[in-house]
mmCIF file of the N, C-alpha and C atoms, coordinates in Angstrom:
data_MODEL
# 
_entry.id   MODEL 
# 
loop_
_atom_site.group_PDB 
_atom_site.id 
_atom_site.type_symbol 
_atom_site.label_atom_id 
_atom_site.label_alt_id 
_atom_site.label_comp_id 
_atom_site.label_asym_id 
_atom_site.label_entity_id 
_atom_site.label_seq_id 
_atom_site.pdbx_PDB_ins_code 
_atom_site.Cartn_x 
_atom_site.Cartn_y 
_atom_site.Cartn_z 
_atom_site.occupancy 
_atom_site.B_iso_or_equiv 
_atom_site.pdbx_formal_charge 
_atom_site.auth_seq_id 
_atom_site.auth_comp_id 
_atom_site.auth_asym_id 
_atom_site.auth_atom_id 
_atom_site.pdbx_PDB_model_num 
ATOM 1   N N  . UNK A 1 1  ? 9.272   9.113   14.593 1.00 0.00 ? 1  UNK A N  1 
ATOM 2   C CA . UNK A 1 1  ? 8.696   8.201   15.566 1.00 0.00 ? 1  UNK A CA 1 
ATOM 3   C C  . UNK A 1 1  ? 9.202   6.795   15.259 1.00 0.00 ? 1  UNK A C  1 
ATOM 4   N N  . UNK A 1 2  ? 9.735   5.996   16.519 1.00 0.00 ? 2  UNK A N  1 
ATOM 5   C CA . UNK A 1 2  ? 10.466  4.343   16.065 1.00 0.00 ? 2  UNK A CA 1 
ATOM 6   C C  . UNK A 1 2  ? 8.684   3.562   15.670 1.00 0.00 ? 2  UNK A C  1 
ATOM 7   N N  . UNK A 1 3  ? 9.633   2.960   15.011 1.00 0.00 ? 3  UNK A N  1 
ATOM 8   C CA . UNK A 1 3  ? 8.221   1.853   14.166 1.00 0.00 ? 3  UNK A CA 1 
ATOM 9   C C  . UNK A 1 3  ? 7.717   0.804   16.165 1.00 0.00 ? 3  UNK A C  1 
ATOM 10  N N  . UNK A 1 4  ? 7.731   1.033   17.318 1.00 0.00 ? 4  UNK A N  1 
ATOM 11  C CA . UNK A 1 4  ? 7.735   0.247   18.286 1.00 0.00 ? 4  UNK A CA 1 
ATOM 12  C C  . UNK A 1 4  ? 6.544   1.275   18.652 1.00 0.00 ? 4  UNK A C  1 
ATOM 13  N N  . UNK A 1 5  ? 7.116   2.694   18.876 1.00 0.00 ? 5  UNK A N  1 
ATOM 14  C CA . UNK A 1 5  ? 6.361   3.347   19.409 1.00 0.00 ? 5  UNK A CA 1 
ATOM 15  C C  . UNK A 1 5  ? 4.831   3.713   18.439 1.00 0.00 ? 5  UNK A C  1 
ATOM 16  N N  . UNK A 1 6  ? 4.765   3.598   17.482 1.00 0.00 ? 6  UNK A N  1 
ATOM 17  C CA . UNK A 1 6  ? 4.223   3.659   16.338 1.00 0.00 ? 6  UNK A CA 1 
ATOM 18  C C  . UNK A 1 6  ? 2.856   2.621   16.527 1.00 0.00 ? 6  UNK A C  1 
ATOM 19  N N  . UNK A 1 7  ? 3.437   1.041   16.727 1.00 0.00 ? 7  UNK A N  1 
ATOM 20  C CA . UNK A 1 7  ? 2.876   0.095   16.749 1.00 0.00 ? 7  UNK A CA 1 
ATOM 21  C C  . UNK A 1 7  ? 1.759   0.692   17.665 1.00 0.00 ? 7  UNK A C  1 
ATOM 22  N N  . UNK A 1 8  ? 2.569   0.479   19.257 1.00 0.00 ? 8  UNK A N  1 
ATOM 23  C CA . UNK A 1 8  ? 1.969   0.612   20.328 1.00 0.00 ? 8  UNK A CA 1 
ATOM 24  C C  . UNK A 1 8  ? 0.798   1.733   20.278 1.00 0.00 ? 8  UNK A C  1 
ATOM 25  N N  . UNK A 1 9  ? 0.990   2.895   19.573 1.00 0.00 ? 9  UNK A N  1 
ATOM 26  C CA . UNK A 1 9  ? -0.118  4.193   19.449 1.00 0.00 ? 9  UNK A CA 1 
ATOM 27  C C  . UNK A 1 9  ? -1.415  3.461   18.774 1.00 0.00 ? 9  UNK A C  1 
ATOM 28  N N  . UNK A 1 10 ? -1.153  2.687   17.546 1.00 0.00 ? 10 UNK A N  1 
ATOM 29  C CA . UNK A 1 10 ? -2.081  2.260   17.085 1.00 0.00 ? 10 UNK A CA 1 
ATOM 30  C C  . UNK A 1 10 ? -2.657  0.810   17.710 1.00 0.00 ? 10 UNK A C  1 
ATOM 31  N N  . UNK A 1 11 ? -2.171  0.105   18.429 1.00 0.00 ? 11 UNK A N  1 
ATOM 32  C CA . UNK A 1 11 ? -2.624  -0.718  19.226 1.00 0.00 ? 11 UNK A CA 1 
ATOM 33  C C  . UNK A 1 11 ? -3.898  -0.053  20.458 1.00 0.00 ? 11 UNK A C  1 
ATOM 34  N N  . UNK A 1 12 ? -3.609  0.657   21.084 1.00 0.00 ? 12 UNK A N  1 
ATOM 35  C CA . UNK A 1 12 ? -4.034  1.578   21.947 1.00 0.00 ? 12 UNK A CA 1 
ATOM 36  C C  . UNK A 1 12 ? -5.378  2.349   21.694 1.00 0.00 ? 12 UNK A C  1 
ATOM 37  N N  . UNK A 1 13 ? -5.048  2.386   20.661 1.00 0.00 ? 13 UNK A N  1 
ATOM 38  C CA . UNK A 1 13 ? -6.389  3.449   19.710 1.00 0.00 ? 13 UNK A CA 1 
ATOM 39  C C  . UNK A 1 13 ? -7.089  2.442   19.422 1.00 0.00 ? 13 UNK A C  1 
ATOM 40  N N  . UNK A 1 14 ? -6.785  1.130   18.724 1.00 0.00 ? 14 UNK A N  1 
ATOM 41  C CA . UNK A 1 14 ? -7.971  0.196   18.465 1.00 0.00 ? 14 UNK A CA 1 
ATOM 42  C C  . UNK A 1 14 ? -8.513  -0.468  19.833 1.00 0.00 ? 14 UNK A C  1 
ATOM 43  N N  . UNK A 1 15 ? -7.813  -0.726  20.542 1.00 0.00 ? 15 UNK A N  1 
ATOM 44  C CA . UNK A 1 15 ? -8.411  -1.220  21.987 1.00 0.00 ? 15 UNK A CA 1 
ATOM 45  C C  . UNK A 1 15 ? -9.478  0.004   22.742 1.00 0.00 ? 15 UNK A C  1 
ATOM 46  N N  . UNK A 1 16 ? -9.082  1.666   22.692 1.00 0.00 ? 16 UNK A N  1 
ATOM 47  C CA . UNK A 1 16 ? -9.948  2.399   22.227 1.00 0.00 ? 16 UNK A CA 1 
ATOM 48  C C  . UNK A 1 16 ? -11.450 2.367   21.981 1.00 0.00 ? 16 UNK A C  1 
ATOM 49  N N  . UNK A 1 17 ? -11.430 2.493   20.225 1.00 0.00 ? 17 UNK A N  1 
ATOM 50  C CA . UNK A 1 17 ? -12.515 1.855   19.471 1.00 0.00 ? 17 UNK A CA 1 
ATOM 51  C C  . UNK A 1 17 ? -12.921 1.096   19.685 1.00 0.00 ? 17 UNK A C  1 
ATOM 52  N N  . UNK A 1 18 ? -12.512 -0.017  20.179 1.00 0.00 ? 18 UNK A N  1 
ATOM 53  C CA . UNK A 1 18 ? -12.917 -1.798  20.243 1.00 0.00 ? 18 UNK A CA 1 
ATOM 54  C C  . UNK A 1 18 ? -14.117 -1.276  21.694 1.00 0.00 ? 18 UNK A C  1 
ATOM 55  N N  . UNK A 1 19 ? -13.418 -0.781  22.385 1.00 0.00 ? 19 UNK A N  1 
ATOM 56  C CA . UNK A 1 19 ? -14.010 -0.659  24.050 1.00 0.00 ? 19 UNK A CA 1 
ATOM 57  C C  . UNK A 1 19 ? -15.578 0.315   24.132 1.00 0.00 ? 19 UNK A C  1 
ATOM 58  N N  . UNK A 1 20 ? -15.490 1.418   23.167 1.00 0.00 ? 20 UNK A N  1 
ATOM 59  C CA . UNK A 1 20 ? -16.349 1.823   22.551 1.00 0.00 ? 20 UNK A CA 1 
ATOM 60  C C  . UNK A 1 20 ? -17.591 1.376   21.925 1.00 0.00 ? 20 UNK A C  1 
ATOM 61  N N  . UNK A 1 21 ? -17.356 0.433   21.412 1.00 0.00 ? 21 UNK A N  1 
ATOM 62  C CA . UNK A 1 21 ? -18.252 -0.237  20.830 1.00 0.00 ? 21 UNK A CA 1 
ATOM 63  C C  . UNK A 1 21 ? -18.835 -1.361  21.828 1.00 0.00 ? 21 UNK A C  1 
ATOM 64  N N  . UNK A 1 22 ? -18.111 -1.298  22.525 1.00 0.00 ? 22 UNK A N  1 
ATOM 65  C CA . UNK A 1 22 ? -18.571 -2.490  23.866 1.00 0.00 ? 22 UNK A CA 1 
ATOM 66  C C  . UNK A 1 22 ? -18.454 -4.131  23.054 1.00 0.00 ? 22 UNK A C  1 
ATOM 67  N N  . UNK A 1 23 ? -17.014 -4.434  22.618 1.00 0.00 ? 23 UNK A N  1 
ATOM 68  C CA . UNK A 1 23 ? -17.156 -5.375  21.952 1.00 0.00 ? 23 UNK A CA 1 
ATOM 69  C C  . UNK A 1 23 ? -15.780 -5.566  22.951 1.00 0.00 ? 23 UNK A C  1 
ATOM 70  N N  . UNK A 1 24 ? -15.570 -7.445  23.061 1.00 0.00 ? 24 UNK A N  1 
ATOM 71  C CA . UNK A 1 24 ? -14.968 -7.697  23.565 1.00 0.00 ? 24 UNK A CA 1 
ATOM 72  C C  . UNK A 1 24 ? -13.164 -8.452  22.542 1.00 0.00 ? 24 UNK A C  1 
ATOM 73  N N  . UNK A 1 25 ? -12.384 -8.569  23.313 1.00 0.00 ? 25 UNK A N  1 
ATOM 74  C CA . UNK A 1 25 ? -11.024 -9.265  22.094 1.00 0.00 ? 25 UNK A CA 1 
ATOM 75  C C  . UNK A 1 25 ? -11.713 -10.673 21.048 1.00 0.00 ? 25 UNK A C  1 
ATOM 76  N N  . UNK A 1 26 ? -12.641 -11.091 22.217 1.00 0.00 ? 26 UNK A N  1 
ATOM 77  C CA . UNK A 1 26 ? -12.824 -12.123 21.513 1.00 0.00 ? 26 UNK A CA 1 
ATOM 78  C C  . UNK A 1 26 ? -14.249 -11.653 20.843 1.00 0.00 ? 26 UNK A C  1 
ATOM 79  N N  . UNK A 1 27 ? -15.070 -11.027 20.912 1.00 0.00 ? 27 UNK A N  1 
ATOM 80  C CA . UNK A 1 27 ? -15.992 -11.134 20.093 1.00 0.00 ? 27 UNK A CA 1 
ATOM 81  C C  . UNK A 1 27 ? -15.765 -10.196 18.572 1.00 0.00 ? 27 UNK A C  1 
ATOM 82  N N  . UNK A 1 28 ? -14.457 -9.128  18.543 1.00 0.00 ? 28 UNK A N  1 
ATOM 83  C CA . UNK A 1 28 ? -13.879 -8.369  17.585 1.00 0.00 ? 28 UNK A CA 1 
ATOM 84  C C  . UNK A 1 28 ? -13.209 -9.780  16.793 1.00 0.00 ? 28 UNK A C  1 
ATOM 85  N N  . UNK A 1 29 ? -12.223 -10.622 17.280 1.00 0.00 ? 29 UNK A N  1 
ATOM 86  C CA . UNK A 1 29 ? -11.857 -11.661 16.737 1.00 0.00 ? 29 UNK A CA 1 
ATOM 87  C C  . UNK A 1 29 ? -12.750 -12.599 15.744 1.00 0.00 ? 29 UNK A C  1 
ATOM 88  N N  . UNK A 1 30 ? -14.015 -12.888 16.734 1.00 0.00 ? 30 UNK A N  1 
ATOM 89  C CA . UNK A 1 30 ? -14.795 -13.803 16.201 1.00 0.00 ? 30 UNK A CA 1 
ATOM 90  C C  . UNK A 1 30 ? -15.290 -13.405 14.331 1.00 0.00 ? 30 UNK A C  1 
ATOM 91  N N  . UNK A 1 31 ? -15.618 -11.835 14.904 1.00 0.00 ? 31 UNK A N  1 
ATOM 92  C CA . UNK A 1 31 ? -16.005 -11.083 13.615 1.00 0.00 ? 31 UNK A CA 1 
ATOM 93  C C  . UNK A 1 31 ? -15.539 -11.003 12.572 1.00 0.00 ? 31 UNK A C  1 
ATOM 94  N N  . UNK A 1 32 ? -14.638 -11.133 12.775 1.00 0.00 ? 32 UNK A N  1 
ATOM 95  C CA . UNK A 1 32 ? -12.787 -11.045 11.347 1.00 0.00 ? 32 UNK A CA 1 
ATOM 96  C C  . UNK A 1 32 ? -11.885 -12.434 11.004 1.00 0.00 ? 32 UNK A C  1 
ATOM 97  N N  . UNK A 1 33 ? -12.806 -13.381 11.933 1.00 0.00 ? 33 UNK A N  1 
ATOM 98  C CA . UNK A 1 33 ? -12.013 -14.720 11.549 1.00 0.00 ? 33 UNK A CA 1 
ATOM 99  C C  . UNK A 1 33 ? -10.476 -14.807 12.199 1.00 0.00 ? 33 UNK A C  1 
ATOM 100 N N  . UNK A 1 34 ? -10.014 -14.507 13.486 1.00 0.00 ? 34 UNK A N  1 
ATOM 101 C CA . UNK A 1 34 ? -8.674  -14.173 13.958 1.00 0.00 ? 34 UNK A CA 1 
ATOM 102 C C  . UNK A 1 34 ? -9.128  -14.824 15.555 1.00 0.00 ? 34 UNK A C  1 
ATOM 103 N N  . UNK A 1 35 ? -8.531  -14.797 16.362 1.00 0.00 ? 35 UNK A N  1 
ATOM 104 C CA . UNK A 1 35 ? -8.267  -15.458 17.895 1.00 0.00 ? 35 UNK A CA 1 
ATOM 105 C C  . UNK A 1 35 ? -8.036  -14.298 18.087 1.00 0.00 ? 35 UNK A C  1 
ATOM 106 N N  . UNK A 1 36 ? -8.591  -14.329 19.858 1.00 0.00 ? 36 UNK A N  1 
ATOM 107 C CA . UNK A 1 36 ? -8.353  -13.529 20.481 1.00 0.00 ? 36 UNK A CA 1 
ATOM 108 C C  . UNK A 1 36 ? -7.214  -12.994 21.334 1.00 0.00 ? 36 UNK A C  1 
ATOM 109 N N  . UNK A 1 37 ? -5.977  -13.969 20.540 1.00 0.00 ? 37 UNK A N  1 
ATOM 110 C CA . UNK A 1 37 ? -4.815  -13.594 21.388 1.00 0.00 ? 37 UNK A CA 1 
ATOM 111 C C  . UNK A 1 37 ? -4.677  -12.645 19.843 1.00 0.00 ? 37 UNK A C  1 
ATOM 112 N N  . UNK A 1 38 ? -5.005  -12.917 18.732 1.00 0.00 ? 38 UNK A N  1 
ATOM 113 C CA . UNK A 1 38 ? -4.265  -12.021 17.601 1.00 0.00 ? 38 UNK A CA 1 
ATOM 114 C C  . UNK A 1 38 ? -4.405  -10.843 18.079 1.00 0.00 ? 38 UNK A C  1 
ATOM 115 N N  . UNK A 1 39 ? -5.890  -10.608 18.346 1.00 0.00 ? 39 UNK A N  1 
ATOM 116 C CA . UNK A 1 39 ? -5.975  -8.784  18.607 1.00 0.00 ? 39 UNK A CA 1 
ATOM 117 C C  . UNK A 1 39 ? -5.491  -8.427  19.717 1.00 0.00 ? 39 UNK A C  1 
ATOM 118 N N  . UNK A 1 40 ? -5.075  -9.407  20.725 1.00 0.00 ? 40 UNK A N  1 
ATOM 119 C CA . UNK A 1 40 ? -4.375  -9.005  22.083 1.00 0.00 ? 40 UNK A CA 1 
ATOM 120 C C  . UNK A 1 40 ? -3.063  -8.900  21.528 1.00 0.00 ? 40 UNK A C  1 
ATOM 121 N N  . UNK A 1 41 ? -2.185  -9.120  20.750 1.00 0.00 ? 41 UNK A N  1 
ATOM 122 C CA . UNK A 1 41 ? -0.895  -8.556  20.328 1.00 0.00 ? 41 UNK A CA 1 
ATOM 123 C C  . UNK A 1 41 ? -1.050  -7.729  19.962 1.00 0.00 ? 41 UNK A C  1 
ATOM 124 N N  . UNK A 1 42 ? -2.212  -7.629  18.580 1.00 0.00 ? 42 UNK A N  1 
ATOM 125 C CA . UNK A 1 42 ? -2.301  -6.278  18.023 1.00 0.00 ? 42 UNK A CA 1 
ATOM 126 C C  . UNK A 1 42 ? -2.279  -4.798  18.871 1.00 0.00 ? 42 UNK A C  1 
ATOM 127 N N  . UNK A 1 43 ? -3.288  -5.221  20.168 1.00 0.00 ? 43 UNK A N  1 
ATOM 128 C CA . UNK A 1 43 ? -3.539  -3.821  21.213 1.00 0.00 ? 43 UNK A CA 1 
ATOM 129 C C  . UNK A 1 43 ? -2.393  -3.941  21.392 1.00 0.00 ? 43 UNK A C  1 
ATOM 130 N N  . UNK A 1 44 ? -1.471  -4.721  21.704 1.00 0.00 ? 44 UNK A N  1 
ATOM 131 C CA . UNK A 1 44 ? -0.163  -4.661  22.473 1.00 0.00 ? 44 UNK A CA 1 
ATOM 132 C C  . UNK A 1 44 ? 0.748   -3.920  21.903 1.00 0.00 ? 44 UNK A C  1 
ATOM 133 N N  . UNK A 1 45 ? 0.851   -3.877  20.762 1.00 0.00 ? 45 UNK A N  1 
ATOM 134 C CA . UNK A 1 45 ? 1.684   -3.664  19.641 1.00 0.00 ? 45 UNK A CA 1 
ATOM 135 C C  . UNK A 1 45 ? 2.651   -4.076  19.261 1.00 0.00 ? 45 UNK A C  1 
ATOM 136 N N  . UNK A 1 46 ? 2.502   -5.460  19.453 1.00 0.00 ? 46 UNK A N  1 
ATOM 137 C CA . UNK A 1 46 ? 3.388   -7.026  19.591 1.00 0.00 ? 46 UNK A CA 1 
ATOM 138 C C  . UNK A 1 46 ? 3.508   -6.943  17.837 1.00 0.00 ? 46 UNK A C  1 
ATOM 139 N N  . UNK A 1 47 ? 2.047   -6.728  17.099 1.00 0.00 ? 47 UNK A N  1 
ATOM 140 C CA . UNK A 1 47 ? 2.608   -7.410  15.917 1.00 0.00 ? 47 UNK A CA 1 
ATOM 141 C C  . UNK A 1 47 ? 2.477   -6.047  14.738 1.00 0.00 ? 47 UNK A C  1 
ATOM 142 N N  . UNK A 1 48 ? 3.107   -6.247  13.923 1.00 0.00 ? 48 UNK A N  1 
ATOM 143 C CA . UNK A 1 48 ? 2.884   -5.299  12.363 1.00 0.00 ? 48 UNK A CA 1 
ATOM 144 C C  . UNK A 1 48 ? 1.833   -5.579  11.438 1.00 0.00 ? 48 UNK A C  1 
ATOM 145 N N  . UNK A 1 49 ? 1.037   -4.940  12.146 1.00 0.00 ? 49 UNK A N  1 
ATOM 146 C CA . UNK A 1 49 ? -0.129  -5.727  10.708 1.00 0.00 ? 49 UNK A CA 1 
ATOM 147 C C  . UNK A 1 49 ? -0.350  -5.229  9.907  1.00 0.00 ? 49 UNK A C  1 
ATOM 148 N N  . UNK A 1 50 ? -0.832  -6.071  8.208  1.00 0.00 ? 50 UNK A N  1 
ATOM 149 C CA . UNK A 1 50 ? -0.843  -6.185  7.458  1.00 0.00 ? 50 UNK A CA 1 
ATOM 150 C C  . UNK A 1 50 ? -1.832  -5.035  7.446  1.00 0.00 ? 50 UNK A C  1 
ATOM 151 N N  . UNK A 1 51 ? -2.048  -4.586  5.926  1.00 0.00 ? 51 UNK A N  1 
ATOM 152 C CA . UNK A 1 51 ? -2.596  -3.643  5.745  1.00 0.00 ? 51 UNK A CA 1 
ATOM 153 C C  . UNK A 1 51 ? -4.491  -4.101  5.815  1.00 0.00 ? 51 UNK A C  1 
ATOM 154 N N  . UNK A 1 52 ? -4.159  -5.720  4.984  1.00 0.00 ? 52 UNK A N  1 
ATOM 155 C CA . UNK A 1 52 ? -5.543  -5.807  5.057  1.00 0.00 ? 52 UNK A CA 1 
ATOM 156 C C  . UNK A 1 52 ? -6.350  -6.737  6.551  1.00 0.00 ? 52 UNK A C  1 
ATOM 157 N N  . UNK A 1 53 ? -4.997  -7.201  7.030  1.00 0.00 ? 53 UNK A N  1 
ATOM 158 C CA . UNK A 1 53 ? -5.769  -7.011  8.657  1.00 0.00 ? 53 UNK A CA 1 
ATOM 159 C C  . UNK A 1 53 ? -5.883  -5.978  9.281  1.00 0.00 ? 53 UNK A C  1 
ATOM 160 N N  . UNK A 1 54 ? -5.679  -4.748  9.056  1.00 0.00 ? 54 UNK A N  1 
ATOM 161 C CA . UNK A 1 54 ? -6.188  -3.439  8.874  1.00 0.00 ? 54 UNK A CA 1 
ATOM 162 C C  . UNK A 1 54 ? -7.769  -3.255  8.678  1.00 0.00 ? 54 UNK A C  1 
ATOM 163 N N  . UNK A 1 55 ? -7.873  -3.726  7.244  1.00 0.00 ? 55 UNK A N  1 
ATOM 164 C CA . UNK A 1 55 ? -9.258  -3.290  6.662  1.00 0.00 ? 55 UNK A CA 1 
ATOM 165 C C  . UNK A 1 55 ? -10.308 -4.005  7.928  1.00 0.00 ? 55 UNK A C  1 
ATOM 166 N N  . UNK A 1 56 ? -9.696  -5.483  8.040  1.00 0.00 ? 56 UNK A N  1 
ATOM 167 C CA . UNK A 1 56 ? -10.693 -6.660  8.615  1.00 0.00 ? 56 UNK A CA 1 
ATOM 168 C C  . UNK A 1 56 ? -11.166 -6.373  9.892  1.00 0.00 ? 56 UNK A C  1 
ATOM 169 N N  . UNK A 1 57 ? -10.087 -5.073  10.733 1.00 0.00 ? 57 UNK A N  1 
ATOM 170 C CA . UNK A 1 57 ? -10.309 -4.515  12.038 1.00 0.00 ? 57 UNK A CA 1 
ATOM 171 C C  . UNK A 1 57 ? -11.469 -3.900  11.945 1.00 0.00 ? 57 UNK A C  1 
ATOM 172 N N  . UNK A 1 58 ? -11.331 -2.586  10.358 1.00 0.00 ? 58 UNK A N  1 
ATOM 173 C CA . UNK A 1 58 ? -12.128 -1.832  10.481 1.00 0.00 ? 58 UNK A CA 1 
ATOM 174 C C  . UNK A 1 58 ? -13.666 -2.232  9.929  1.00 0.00 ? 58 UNK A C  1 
ATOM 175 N N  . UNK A 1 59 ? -13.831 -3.253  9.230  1.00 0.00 ? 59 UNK A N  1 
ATOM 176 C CA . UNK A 1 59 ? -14.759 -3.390  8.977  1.00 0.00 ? 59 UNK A CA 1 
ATOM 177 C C  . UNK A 1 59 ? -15.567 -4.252  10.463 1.00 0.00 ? 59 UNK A C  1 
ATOM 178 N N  . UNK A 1 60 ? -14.956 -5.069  11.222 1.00 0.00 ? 60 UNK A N  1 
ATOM 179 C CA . UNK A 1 60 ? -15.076 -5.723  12.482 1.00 0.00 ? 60 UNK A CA 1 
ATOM 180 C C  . UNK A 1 60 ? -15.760 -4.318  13.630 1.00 0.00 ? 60 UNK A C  1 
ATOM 181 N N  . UNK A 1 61 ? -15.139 -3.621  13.282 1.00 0.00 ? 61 UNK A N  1 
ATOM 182 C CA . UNK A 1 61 ? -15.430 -2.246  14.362 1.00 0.00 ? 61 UNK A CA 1 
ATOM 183 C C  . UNK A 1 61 ? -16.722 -1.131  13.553 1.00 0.00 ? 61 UNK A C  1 
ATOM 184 N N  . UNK A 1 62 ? -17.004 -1.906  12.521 1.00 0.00 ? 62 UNK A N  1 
ATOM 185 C CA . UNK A 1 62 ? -17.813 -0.677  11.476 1.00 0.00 ? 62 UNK A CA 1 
ATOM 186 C C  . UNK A 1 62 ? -17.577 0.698   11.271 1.00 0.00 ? 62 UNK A C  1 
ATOM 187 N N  . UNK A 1 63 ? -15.988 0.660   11.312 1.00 0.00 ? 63 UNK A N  1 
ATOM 188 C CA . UNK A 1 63 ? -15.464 2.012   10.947 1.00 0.00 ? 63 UNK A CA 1 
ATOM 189 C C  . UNK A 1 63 ? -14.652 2.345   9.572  1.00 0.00 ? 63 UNK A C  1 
ATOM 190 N N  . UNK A 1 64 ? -14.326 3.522   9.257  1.00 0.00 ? 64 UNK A N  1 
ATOM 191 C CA . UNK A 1 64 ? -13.586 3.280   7.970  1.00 0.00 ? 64 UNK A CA 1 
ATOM 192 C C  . UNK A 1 64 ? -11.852 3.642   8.209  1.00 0.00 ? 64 UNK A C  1 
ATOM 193 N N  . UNK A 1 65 ? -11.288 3.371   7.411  1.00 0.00 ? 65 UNK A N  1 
ATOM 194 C CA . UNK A 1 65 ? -9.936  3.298   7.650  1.00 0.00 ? 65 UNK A CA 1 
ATOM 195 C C  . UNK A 1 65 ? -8.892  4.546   8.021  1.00 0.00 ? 65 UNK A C  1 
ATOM 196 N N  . UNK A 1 66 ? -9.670  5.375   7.540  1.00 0.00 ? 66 UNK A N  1 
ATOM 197 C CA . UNK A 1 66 ? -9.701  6.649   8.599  1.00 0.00 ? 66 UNK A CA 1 
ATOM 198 C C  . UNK A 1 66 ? -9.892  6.759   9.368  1.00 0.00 ? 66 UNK A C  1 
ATOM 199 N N  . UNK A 1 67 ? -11.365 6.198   10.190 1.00 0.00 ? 67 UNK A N  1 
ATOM 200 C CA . UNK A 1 67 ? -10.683 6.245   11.599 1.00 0.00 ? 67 UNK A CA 1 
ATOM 201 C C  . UNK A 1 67 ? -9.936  5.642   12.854 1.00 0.00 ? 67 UNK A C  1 
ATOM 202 N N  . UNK A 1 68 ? -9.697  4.251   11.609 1.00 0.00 ? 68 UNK A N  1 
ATOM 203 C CA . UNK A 1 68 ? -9.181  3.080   12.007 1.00 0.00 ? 68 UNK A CA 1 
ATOM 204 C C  . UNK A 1 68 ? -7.906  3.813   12.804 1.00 0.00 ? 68 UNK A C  1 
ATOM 205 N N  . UNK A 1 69 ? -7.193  4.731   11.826 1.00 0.00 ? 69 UNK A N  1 
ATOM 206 C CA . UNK A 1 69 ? -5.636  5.271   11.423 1.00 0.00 ? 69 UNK A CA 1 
ATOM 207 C C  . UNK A 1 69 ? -5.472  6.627   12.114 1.00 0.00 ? 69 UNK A C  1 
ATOM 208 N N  . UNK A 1 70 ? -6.969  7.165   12.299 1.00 0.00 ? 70 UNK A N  1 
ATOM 209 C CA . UNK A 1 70 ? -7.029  8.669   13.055 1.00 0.00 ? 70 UNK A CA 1 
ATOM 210 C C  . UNK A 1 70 ? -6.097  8.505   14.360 1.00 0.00 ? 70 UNK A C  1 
ATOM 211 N N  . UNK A 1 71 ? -5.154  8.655   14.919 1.00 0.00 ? 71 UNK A N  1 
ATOM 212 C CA . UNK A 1 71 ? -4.873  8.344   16.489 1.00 0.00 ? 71 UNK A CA 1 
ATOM 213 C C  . UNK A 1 71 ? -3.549  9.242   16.026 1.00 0.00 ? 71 UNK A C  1 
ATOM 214 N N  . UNK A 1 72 ? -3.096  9.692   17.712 1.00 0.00 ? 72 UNK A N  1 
ATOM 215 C CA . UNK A 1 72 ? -2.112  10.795  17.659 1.00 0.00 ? 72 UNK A CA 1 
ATOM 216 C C  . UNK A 1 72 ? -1.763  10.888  19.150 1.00 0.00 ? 72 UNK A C  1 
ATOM 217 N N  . UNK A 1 73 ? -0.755  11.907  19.391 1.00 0.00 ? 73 UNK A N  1 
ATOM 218 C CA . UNK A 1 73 ? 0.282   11.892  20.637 1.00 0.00 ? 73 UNK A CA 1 
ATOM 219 C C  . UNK A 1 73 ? -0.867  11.421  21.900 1.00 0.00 ? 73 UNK A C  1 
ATOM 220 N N  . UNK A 1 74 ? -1.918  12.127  22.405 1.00 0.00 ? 74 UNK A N  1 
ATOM 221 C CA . UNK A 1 74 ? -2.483  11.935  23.201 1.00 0.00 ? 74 UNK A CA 1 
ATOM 222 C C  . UNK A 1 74 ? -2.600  10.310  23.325 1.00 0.00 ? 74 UNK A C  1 
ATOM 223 N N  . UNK A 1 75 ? -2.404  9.079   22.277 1.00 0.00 ? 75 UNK A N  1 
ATOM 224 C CA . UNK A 1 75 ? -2.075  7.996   23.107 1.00 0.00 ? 75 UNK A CA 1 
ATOM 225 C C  . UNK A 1 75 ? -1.268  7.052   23.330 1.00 0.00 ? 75 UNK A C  1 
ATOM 226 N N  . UNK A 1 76 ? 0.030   8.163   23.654 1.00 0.00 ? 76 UNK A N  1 
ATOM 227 C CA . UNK A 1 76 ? 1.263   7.898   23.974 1.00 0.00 ? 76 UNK A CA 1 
ATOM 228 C C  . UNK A 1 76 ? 1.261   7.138   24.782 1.00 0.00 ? 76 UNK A C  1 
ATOM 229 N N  . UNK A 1 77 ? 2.582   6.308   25.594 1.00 0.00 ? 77 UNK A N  1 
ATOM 230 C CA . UNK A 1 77 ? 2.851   6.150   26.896 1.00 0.00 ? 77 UNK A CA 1 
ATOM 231 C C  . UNK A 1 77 ? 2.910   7.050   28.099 1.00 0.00 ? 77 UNK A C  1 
# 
C-alpha cells in the first residue's frame, strides 16, 4: 500500500471516530491543544503524523491506540 493511500485510510477512520462521538474538528482540536485546520489535514491525509499526535488523537477521542489504528480496505476510496 503507497504511504498516500495509507495516510488517507487513516484520515478517514479518524473523521469516522471523531463523527461518532459527535465531536466536532474544532472541538477534537480544542481537546489536544492543535487547530482545527491540523485535524482537517489529518482527515485529509495531508499530513504524517507523529506517533504521539497519534496518542493525543486517541486520548482526545477516549479511545486506545488500537482502535485509533483498527481501520482497513472498507475505507478506501
Amino acid at each position: 500500500m503507497q504511504k498516500e493511500e495509507l495516510l488517507y485510510r487513516l484520515g478517514i477512520h479518524i473523521r469516522k471516530l471523531r463523527e461518532e462521538k459527535h465531536l466536532s474538528q474544532k472541538d477534537l482540536a480544542i481537546s489536544i491543544g492543535k487547530d482545527q485546520q491540523s485535524i482537517q489535514r489529518l482527515e485529509a491525509g495531508k499530513i504524517n503524523p507523529s506517533f504521539y499526535y497519534l496518542y493525543e488523537v486517541a486520548v482526545g477521542l477516549k479511545i486506545t491506540m488500537t482502535e485509533l489504528l483498527d481501520f482497513n480496505a472498507k475505507n478506501s476510496r
